[in-house]
C-alpha positions in Angstrom: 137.1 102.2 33.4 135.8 104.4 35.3 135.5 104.5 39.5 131.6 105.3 41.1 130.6 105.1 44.1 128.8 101.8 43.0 132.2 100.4 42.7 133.8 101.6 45.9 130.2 100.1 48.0 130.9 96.9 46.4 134.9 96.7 47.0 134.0 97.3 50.5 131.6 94.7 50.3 134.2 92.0 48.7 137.0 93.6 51.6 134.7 92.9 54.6 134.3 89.3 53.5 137.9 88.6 52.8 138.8 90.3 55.9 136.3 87.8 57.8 137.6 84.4 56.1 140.7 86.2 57.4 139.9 86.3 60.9 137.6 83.4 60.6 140.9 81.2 59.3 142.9 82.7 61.9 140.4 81.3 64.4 140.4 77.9 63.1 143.9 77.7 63.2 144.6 79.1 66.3 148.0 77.3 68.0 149.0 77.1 64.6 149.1 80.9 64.1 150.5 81.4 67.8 153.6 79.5 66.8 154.2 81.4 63.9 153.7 84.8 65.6 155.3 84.6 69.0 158.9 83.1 69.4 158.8 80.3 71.9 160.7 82.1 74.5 158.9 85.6 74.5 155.7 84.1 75.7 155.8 81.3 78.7 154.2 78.1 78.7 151.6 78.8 81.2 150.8 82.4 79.4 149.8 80.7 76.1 146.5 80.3 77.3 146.1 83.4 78.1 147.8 84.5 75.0 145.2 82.5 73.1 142.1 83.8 74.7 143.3 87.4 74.0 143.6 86.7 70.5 140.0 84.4 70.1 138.7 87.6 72.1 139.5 90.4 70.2 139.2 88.2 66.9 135.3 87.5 68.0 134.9 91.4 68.4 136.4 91.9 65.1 134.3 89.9 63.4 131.3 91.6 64.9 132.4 94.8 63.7 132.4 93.7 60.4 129.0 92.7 60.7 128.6 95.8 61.6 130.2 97.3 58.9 128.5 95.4 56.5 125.0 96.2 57.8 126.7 100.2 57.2 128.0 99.8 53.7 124.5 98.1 53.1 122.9 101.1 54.3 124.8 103.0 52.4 124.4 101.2 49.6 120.5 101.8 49.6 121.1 105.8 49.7 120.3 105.8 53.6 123.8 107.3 54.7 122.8 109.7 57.6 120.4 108.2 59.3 119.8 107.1 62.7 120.4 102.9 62.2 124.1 104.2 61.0 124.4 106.3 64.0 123.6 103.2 65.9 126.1 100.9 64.2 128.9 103.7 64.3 128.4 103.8 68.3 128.3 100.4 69.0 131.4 99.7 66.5 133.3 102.5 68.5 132.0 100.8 72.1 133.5 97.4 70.4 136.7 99.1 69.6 137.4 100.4 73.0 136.2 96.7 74.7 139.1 95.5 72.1 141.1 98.1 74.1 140.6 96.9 77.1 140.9 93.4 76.0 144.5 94.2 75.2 145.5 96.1 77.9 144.2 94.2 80.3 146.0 91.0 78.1 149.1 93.6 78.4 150.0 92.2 82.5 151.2 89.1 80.9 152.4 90.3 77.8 153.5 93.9 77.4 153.2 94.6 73.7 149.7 94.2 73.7 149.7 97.7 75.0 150.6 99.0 71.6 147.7 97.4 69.7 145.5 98.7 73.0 146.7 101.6 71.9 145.6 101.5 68.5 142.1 99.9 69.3 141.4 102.8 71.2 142.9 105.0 68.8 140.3 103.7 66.5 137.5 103.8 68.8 138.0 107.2 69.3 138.2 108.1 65.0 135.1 105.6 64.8 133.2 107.8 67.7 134.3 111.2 65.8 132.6 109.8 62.9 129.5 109.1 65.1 129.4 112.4 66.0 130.0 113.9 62.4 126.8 111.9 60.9 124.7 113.1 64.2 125.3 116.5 62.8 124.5 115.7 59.4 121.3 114.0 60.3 120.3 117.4 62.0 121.2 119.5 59.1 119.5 117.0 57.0 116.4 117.2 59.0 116.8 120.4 58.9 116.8 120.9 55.1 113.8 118.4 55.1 111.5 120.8 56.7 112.7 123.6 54.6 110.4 124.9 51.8 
């Protein structure tokens, strides 16, 4: 069996949607999940809340930047990688990466190892944003080649 690019659009498709019945479950089950992942004594009672509004927060982002991605690999799918509605989805998924930043490192004064996924988030807003910049340039060379003879 051979891999094409075919393929790979459509395990991206199928990765997006399990990823967001991931997050979409994860919502749902919400104090159920916060028992599992935080021992009883490393976050107070009052800070729960709290605790819980970071994580519906940031999941609500997430799932927004799959939509995102989805509208990308859809794109993509139809043969229209560099073009300016990409560009578009690539900035605002690298603006929604750094808000997940400051979610988190704001969430970080009651909870200090938030500051290490803050860190990643904006780690990841910054890769995203390099990619932004990568398929501006090839949109100009592209336009470029466009108006060559």
């Amino acid at each position: 069996m051979e891999w094409t690019e075919k393929k790979s659009v459509k395990l991206s498709h199928w990765c997006i949607y399990i990823v967001g019945g991931m997050l979409l479950l994860t919502m749902i089950f919400m104090p159920k999940v916060i028992e599992m992942i935080v021992p009883l004594d490393a976050v107070s009672l009052k800070n729960q809340h709290w605790f819980m509004i970071t994580l519906e927060s940031c999941l609500a982002v997430g799932l927004v930047i799959l939509f995102l991605l989805q509208r990308l690999i859809k794109n993509i799918d139809n043969n229209e990688t560099f073009s300016e509605r990409n560009i578009e989805i690539l900035r605002l998924a690298s603006w929604l990466c750094f808000l997940e930043a400051l979610i988190l490192l704001l969430s970080a004064s009651y909870y200090f190892p938030w500051i290490v996924l803050a860190g990643v988030a904006g780690f990841v807003g910054l890769v995203v944003r390099v990619i932004k910049n990568v398929f501006c340039q090839a949109l100009l060379i592209k336009t470029e080649n466009d108006f060559t003879i």
